[in-house]
Phi, psi and omega in degrees: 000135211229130102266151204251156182221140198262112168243238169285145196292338174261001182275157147310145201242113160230164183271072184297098175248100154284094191272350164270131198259026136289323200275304181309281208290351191266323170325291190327285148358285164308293167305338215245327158287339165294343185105004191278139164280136203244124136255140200243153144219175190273337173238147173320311204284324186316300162316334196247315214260353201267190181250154182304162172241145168247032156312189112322138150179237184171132160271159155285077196263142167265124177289050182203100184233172171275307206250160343219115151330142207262013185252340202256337181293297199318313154317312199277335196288325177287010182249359186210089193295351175276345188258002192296132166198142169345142180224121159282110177252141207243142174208163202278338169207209204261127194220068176357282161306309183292336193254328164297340190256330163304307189298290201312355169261349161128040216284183159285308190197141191233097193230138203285155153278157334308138165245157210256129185312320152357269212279354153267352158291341196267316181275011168255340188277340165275347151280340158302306160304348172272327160300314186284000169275336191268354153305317169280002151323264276258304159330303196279316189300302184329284174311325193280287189313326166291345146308272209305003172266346213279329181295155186305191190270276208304316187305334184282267194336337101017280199284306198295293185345300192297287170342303170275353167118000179322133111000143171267333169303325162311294167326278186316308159316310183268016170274299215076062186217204201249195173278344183279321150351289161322285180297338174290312160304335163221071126285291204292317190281322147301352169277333216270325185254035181033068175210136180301322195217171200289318174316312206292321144319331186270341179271334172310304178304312179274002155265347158291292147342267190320310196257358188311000000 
């Protein structure tokens, strides 16, 4: 069973899974006062079956569930990059090995019930913050490649050139122009991808590379 709790129509979304459905409507509630958009489910599969978003947000997981562990969501969530999102894991008590093993896959926060609304607001907003840096990663990698296609057939090759440590003397023999030709091409090509020098181009790239 999936509801949705209507907060800013621009807020971030988080994704609350829970089977208990007292526990559930009050999270919602809590949430939904904060300014957060809420869809709540009772199950793991609700959540995997929904259709995609490309909002902000996080889920709110309970590590207990009836049909899928909340450890077993988290596992199946890296095979799918559009439901992937930051995790908050909820648990009924202290339970280590699940919480050494939740983080270590990358949960955000691991927090027993009852929990003080405080500090679970404070650990969805940092997931939430987490998301949205790793959207402007993703954004920005997006942007970068799209330039680099944008470039001629030799100005890429130019760039792959640079990129391996190539010479501009090098370069120019196996292009056949001169060097200056070569240094004109990638003058264009740090224009074309707004960066000055060479560190600066080179970071553009292994951060595009990295979030790719």
């Amino acid at each position: 069973m999936s509801f949705v709790v209507r907060g800013d129509g621009n807020a971030a979304v988080v994704h609350l899974i829970d089977a208990d459905a007292a526990l559930r409507a009050a999270l919602a509630r809590l949430l939904s006062a904060a300014g957060y958009q809420v869809r709540a489910h009772a199950r793991g599969g609700d959540y995997l079956r929904r259709d995609a978003e490309d909002a902000p947000g996080c889920l709110l997981l309970d590590l207990h569930l009836p049909d899928i562990g909340g450890l077993e969501l988290q596992a199946r969530l890296t095979q799918d990059p559009t439901l992937q999102r930051p995790i908050v894991f909820l648990a009924g008590g202290a339970d280590v090995r699940a919480s050494v093993q939740a983080m270590r896959a990358g949960a955000c926060e691991f927090l027993t019930k009852p929990v003080e609304p405080q500090r679970l607001l404070a650990a969805v907003a940092e997931a939430v913050a987490r998301d949205g840096e790793a959207r402007e990663r993703r954004r920005r990698t997006r942007h970068t490649q799209r330039l680099v296609d944008s470039l001629g057939q030799r100005q890429r090759r130019v760039l792959d050139g640079i990129v391996a440590g190539r010479l501009y003397k090098q370069l120019a023999v196996e292009f056949g122009v001169s060097e200056r030709t070569i240094k004109l091409d990638r003058a264009h090509v740090m224009q074309r991808l707004g960066v000055r020098n060479l560190p600066a181009l080179m970071k553009v790239l292994i951060e595009a590379e990295r979030f790719a």
